[in-house]
DRENDO-1510 file (C-alpha; in Angstrom, 1 decimal, always signed):
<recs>
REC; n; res; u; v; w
REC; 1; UNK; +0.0; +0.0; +0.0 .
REC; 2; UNK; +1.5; +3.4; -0.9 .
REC; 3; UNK; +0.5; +6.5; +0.4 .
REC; 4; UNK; -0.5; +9.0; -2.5 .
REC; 5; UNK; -0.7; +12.0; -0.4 .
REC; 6; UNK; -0.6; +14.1; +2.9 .
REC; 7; UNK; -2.7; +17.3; +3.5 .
REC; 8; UNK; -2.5; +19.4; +6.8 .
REC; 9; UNK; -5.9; +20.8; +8.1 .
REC; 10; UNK; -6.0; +23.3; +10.4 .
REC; 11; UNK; -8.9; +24.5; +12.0 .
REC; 12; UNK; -9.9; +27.4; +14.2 .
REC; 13; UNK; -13.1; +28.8; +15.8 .
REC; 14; UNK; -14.0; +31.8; +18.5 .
REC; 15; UNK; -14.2; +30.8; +22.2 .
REC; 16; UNK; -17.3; +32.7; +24.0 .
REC; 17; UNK; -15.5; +33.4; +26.8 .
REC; 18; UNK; -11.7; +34.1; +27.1 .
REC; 19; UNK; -9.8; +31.4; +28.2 .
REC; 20; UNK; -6.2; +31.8; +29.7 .
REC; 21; UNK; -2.9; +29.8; +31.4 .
REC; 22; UNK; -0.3; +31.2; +33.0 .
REC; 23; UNK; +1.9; +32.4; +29.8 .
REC; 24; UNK; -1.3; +34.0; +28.0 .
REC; 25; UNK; -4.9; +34.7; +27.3 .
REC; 26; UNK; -6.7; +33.2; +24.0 .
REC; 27; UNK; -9.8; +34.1; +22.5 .
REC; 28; UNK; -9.9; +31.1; +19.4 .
REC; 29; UNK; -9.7; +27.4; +19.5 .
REC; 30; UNK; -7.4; +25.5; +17.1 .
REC; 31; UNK; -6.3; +22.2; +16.1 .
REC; 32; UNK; -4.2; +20.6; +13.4 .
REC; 33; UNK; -5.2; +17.3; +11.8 .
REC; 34; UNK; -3.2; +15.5; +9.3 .
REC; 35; UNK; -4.7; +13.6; +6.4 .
REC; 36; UNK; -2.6; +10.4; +4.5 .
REC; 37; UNK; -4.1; +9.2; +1.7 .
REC; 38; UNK; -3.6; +5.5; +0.0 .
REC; 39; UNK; -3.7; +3.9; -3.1 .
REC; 40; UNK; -6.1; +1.2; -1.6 .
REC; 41; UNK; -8.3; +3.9; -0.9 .
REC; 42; UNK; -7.6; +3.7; +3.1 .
REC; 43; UNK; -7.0; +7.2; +5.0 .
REC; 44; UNK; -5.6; +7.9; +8.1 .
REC; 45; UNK; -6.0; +10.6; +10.7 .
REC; 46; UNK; -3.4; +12.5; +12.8 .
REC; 47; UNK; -3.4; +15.3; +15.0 .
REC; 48; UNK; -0.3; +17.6; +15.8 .
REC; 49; UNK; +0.2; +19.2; +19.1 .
REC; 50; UNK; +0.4; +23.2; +18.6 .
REC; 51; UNK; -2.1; +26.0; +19.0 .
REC; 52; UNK; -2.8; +29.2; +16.5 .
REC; 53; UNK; +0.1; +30.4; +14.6 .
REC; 54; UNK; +1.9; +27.2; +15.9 .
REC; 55; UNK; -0.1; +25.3; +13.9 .
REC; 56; UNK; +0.3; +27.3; +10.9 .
REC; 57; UNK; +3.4; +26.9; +10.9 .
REC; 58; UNK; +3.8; +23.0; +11.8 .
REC; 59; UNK; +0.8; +22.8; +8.5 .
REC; 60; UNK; +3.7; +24.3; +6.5 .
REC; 61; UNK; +6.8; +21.5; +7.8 .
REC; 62; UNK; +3.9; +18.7; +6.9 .
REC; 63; UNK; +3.3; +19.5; +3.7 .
REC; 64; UNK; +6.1; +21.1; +2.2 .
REC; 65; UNK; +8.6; +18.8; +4.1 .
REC; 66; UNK; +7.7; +16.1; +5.8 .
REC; 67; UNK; +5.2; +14.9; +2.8 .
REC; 68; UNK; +7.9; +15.2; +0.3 .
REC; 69; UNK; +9.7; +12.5; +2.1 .
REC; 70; UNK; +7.0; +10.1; +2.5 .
REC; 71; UNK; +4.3; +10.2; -0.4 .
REC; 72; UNK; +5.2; +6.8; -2.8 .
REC; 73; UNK; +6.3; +5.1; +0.1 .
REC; 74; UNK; +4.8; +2.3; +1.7 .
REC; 75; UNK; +2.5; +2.8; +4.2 .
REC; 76; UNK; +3.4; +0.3; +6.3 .
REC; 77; UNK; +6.9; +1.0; +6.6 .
REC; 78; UNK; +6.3; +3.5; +9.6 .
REC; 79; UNK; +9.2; +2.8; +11.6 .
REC; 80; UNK; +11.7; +3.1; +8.4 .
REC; 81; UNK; +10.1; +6.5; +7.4 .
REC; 82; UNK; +9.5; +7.7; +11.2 .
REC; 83; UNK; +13.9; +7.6; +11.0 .
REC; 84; UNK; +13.7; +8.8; +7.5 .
REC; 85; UNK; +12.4; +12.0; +8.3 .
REC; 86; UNK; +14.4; +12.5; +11.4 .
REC; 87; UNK; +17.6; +11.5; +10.0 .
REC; 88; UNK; +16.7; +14.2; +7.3 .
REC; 89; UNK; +15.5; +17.0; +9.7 .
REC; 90; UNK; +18.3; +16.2; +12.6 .
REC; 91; UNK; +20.0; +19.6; +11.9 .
REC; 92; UNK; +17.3; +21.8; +11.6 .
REC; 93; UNK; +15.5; +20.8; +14.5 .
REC; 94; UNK; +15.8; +17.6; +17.1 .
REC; 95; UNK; +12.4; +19.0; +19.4 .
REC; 96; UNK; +9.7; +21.6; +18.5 .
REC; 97; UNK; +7.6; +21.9; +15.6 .
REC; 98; UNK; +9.9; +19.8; +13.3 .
REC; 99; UNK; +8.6; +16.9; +15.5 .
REC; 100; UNK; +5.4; +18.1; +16.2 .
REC; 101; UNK; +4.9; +18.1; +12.4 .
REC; 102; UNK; +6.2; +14.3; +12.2 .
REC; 103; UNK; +3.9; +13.0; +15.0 .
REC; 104; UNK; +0.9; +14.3; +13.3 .
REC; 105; UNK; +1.9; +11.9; +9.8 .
REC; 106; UNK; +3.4; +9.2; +12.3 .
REC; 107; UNK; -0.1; +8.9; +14.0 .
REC; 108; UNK; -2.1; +8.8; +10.4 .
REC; 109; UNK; +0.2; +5.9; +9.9 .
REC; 110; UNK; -0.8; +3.7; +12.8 .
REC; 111; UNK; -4.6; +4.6; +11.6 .
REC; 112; UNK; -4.4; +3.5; +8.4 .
REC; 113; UNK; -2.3; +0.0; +9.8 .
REC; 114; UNK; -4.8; -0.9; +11.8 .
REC; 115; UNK; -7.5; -0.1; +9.7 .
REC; 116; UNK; -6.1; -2.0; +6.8 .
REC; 117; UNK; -5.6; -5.1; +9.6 .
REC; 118; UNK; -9.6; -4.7; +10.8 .
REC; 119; UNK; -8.8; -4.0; +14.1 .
REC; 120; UNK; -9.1; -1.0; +16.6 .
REC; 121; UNK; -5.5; +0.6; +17.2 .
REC; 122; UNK; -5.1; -0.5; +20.9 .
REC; 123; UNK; -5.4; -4.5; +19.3 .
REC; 124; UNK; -2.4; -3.3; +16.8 .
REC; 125; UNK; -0.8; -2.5; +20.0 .
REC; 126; UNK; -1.0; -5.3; +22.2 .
REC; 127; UNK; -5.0; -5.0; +23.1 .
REC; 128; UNK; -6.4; -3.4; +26.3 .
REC; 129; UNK; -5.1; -3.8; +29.3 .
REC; 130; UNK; -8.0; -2.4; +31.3 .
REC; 131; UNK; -11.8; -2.3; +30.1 .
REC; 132; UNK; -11.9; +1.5; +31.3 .
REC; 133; UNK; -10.1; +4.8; +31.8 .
REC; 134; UNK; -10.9; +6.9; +34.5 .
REC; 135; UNK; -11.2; +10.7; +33.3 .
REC; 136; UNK; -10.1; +13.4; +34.8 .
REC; 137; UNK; -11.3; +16.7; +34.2 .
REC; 138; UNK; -9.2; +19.3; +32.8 .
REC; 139; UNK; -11.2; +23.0; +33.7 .
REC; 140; UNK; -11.0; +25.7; +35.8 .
REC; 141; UNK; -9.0; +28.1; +33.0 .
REC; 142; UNK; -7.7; +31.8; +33.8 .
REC; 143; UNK; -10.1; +34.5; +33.2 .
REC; 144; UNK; -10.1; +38.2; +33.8 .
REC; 145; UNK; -12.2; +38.6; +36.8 .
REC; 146; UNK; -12.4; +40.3; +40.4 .
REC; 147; UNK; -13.4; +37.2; +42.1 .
REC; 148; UNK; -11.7; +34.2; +40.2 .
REC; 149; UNK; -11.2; +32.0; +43.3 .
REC; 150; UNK; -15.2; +32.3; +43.5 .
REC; 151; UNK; -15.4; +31.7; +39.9 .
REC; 152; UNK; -13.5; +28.7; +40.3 .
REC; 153; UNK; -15.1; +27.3; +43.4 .
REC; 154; UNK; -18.4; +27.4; +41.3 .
REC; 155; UNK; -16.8; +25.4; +38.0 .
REC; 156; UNK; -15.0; +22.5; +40.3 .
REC; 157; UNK; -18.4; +22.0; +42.1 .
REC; 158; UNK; -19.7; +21.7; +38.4 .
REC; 159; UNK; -17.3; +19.1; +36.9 .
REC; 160; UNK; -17.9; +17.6; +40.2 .
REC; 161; UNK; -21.5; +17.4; +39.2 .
REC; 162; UNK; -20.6; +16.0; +35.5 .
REC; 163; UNK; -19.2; +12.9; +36.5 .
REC; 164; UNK; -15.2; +13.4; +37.4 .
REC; 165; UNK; -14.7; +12.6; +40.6 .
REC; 166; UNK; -10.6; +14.2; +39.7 .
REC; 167; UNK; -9.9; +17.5; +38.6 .
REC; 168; UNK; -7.3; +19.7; +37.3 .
REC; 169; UNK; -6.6; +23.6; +37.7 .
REC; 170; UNK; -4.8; +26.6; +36.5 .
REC; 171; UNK; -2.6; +28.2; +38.3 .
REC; 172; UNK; -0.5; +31.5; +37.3 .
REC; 173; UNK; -1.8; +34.8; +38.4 .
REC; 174; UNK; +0.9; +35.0; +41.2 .
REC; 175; UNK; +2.0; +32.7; +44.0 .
REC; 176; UNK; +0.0; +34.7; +47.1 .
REC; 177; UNK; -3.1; +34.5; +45.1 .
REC; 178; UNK; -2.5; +31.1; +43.5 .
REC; 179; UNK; -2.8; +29.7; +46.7 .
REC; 180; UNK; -6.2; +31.1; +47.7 .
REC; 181; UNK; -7.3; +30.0; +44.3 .
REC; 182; UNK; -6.4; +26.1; +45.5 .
REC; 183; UNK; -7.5; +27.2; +48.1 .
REC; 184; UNK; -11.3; +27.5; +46.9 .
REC; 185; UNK; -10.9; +24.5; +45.3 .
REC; 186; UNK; -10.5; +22.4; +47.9 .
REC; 187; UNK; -13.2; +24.1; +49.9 .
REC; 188; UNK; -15.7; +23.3; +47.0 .
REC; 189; UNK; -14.9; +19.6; +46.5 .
REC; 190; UNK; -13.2; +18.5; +49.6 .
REC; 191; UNK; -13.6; +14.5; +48.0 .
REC; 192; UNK; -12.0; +14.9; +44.9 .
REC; 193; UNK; -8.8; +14.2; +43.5 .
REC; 194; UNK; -7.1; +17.7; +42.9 .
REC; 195; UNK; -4.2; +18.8; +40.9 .
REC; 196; UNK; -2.7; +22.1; +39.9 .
REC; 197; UNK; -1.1; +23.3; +36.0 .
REC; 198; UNK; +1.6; +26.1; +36.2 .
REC; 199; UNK; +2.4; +25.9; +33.2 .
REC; 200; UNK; +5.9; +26.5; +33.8 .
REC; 201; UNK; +5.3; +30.1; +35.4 .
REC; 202; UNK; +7.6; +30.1; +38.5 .
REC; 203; UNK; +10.9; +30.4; +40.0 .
REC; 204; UNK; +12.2; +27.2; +42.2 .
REC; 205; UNK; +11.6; +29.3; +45.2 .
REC; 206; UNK; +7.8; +30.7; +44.5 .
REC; 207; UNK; +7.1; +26.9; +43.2 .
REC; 208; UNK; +8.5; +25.6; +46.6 .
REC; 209; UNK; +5.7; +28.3; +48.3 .
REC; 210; UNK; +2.7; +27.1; +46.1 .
REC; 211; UNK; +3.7; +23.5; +46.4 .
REC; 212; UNK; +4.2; +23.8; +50.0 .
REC; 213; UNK; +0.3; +25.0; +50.1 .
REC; 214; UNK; -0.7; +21.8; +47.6 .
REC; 215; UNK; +0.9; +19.8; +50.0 .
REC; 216; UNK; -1.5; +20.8; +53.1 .
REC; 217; UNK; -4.4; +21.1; +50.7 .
REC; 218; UNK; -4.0; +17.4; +49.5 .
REC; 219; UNK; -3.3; +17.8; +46.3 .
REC; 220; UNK; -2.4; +14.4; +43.9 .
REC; 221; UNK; -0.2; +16.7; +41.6 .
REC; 222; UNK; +1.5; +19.8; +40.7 .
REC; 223; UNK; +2.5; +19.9; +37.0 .
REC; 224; UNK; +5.6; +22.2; +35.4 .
REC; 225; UNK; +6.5; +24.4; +38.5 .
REC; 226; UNK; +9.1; +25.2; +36.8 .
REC; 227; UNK; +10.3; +25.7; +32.8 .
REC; 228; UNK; +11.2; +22.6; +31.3 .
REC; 229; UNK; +14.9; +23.7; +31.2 .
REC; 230; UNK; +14.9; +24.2; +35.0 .
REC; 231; UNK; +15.6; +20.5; +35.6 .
REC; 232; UNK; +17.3; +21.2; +39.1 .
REC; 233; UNK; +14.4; +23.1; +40.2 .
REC; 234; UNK; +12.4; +20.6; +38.9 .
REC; 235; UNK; +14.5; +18.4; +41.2 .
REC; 236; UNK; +14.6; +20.1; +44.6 .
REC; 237; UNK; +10.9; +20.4; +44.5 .
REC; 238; UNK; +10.4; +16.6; +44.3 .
REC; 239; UNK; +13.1; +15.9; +46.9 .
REC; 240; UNK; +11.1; +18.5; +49.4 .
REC; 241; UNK; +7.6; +18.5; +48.4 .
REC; 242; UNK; +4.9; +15.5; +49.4 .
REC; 243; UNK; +2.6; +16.5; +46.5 .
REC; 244; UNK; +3.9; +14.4; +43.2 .
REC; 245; UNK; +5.6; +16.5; +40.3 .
REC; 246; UNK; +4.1; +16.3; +37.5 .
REC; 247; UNK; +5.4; +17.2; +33.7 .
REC; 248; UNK; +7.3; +16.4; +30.6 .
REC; 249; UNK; +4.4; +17.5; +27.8 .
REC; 250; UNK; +7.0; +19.7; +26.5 .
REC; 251; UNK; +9.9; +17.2; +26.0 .
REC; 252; UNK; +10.2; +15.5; +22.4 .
REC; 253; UNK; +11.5; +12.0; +21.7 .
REC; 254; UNK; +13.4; +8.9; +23.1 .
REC; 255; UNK; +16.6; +11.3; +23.4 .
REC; 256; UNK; +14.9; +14.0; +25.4 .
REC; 257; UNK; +13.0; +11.7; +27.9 .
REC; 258; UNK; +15.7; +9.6; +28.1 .
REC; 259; UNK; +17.8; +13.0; +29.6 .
REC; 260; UNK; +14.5; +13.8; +31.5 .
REC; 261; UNK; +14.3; +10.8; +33.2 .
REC; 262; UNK; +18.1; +10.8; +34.3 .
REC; 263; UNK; +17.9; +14.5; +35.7 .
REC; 264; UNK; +15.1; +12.4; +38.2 .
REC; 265; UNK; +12.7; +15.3; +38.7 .
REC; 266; UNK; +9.6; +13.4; +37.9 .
REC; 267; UNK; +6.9; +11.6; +39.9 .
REC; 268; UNK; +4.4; +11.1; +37.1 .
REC; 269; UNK; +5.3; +11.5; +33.4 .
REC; 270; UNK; +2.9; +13.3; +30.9 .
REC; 271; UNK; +4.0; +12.6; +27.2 .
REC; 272; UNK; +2.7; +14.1; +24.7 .
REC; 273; UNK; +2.0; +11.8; +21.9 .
REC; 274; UNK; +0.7; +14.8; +19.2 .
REC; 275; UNK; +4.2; +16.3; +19.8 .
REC; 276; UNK; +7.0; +14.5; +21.2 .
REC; 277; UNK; +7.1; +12.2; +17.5 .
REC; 278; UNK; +4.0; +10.2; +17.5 .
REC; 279; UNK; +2.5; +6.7; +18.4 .
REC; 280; UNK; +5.9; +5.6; +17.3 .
REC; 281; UNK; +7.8; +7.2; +19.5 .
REC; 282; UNK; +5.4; +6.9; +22.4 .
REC; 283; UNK; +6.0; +3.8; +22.6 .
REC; 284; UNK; +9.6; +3.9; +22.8 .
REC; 285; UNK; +9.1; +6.9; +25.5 .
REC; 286; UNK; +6.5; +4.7; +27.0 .
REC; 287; UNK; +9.3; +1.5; +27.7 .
REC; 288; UNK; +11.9; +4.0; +29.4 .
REC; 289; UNK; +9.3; +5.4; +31.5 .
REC; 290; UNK; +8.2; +1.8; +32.4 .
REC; 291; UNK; +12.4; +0.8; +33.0 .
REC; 292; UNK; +12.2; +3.5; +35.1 .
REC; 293; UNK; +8.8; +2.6; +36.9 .
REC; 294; UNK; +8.0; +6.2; +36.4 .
REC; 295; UNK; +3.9; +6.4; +36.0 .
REC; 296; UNK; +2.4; +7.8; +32.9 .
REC; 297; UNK; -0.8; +10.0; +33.0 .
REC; 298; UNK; -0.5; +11.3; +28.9 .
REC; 299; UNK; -1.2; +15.0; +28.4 .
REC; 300; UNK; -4.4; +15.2; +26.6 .
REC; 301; UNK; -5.3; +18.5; +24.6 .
REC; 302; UNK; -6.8; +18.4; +21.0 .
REC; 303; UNK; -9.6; +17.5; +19.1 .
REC; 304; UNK; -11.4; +14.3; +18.7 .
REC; 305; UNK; -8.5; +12.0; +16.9 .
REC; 306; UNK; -6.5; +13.5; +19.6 .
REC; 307; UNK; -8.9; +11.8; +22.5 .
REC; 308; UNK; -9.8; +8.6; +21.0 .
REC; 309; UNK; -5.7; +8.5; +20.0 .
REC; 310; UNK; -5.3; +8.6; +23.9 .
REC; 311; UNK; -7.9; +6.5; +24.9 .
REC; 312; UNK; -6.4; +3.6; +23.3 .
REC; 313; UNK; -2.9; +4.1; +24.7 .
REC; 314; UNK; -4.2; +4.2; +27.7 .
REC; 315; UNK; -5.9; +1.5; +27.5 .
REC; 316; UNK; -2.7; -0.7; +26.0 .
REC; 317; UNK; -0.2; +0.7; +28.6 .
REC; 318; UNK; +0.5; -2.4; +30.8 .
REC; 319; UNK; +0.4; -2.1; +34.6 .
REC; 320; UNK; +3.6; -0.7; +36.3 .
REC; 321; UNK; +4.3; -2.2; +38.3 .
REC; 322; UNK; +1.4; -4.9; +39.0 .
REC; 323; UNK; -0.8; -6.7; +41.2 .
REC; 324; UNK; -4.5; -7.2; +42.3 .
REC; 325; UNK; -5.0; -3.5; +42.6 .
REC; 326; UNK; -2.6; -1.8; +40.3 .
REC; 327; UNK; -1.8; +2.0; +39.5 .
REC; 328; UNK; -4.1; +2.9; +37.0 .
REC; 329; UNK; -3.5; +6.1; +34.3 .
REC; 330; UNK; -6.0; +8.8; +33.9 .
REC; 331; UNK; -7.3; +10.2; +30.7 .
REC; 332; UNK; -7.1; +14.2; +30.7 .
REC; 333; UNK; -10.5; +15.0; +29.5 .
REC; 334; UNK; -11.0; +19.3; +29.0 .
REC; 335; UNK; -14.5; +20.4; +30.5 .
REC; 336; UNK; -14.2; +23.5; +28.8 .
REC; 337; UNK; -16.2; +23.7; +25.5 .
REC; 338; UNK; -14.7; +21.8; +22.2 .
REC; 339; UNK; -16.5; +21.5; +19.2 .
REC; 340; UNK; -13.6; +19.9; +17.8 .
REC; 341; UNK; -13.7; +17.0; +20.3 .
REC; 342; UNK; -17.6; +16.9; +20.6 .
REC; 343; UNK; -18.8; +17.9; +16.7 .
REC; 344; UNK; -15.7; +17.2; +14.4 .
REC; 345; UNK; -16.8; +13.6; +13.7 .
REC; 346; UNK; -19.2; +12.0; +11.6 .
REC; 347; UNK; -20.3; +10.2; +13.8 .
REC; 348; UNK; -20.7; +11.8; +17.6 .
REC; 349; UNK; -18.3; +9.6; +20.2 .
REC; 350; UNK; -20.7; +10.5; +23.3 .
REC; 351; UNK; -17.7; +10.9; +25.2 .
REC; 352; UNK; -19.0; +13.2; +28.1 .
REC; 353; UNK; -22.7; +10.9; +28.4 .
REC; 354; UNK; -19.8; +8.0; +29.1 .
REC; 355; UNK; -18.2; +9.9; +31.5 .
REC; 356; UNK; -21.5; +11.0; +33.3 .
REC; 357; UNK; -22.9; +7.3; +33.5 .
REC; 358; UNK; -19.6; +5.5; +34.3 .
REC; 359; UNK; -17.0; +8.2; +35.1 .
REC; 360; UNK; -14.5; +6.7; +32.3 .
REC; 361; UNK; -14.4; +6.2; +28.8 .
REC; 362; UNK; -13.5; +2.9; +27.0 .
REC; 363; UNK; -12.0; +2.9; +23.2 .
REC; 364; UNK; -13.9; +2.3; +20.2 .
REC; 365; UNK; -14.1; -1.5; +18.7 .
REC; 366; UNK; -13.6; +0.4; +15.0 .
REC; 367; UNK; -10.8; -0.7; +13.1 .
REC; 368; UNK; -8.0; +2.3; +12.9 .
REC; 369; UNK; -8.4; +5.3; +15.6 .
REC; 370; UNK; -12.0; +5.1; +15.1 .
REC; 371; UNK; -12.5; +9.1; +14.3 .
REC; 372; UNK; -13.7; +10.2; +10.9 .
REC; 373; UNK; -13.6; +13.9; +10.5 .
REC; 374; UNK; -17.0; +14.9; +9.2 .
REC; 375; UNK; -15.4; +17.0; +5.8 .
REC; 376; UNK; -18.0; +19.7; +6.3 .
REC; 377; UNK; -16.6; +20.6; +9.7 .
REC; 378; UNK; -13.1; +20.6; +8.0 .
REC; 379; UNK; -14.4; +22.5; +5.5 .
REC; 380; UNK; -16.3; +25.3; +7.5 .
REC; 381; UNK; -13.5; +25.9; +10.3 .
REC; 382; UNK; -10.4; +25.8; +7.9 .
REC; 383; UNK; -7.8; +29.0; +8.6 .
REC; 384; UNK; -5.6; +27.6; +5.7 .
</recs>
């Protein structure tokens, strides 16, 4: 089977409300999917990590290089062409969008192998190793308001309501008031499973202050305190801190997590498959984290390829490190609103009606992924 072609789609649509994290506010909603086409008329469906101009950007490396490289070649042949392109792109750019760009085609490729073998993507990978994934739910975003903590009290107690008995915040609007903000939280749903995003935002020392208030609030994690660079700061916080440190979405390929996981700064890993160089590279990430018996809960953010993609990892990552009542990963599901996870399919996955009935989702039975972008949606929403 050769693969005839590969076209970038990315989309984009207003947000209602402004939505923020701790390095900016946004007002749109993007995502990237990458099309491969066949010449036994099978197509397969990828999703690069990357917002706004990002995106635009990574649609450019995936059409213009990374489709140059791989259209006439066999479609099966992922692993050959995975080190193809990376061998060719080494010098221009070993993380970033180069790679973003390459997990995008990479995924398409494990969707059109397990379509053309009739089976759903986590049999191609060793079938499920759990019948359902807990979800947790990804909310409470920055917003420009007087009373945020109040703001946010109100949305955990209504993803509360929806089904997730975890949650995740945002944190980033200064240390003093990121603390009453977790703060609220807690007060609002003193059962649930709590963790906090910096996104990267502070210095060792204001980390060590926030962290310090996670730890008496009971929170399960604290994801990027610091920047990814700050791999010693990274370090003394999990040395000092009780609450688990959470992060890597920002760190591409074998190579890099391999460095990541020697620097030791991690309780719980978060690849991110969209970016870091696809399901092919996952899995490779996935063994050292598992050598390592470093947990993996995958960062999640994306449309709906980039969901049901995740669902089947997660259901095919074996148990680390075993027994009667194992660790189990969580999916990242965003409780914010999506129409590019809820609407971008022809046919509707019914994701959040899983989640309220049964508080986890389990991955479609449909050979490939299982997501077929509904062309009209790719159609209306396309910025390029």
């Amino acid at each position: 089977m050769k693969i005839t072609a590969v076209k970038s789609h990315v989309l984009s649509h207003p947000l209602e409300r402004e939505a923020g994290y701790s390095q900016q506010y946004y007002k749109s909603r993007t995502a990237h999917l990458v099309e491969v086409s066949t010449d036994e008329g099978i197509t397969g469906w990828g999703e690069c990590f990357g917002p706004g101009n990002v995106a635009l950007a990574n649609k450019a490396i995936v059409e213009r290089v990374v489709a140059p490289m791989i259209v006439g070649e066999d479609a099966f042949a992922r692993e050959r062409l995975w080190h193809k392109v990376y061998n060719l792109l080494r010098d221009h750019g070993q993380k970033g969008m180069p790679v973003q760009a390459l997990s995008g085609a990479d995924i398409a490729l494990w969707d059109i192998a397990a379509q053309a073998a009739g089976m759903p993507l986590f049999r191609l990978l060793g079938g499920k190793c759990r019948e359902r994934i807990s979800a947790y739910g990804y909310g409470m975003m920055l917003r420009r308001e007087k009373d945020l903590a109040a703001a946010f009290a109100e949305e955990a107690a209504g993803i509360r309501e929806r089904g997730f008995s975890a949650m995740k915040m945002k944190l980033g609007i200064g240390a003093k008031e990121d603390c009453k903000l977790a703060r609220a939280v807690r007060e609002a749903v003193p059962d649930s499973v709590l963790m906090a995003d910096a996104n990267h935002c502070y210095t060792t020392s204001d980390a060590f202050y926030v962290g310090s208030a996670l730890d008496e609030l009971g929170f399960y994690w604290f994801e990027e305190p610091t920047a990814p660079e700050d791999r010693d700061g990274c370090r003394f916080l999990r040395e000092r801190l009780k609450v688990n440190i959470a992060g890597g979405e920002a760190e591409f390929t074998r190579w890099g997590w391999r460095d990541l996981l020697r620097a030791q700064c991690l309780d719980i890993a978060q690849p991110e498959v969209c970016g870091l160089g696809g399901v092919s590279e996952y899995l490779k990430v996935l063994a050292l984290l598992h050598s390592e018996f470093v947990p993996a809960v995958n960062h999640v953010w994306g449309s709906a390829v980039a969901v049901a993609l995740n669902i089947h990892l997660l259901a095919a990552m074996p148990d680390i490190p075993g027994g009667m009542h194992p660790w189990e990963p969580m999916l990242e599901y965003d409780t914010t609103p999506n129409m590019f996870r809820d609407e971008l399919a022809v046919e509707a996955p019914g994701w959040a009606e899983q989640i309220a009935r049964e508080g986890g989702l389990s991955p479609s039975e449909k050979p490939g992924i299982g997501i077929v972008p509904n062309p009209e949606m790719l159609s209306r929403y396309a910025v390029a």
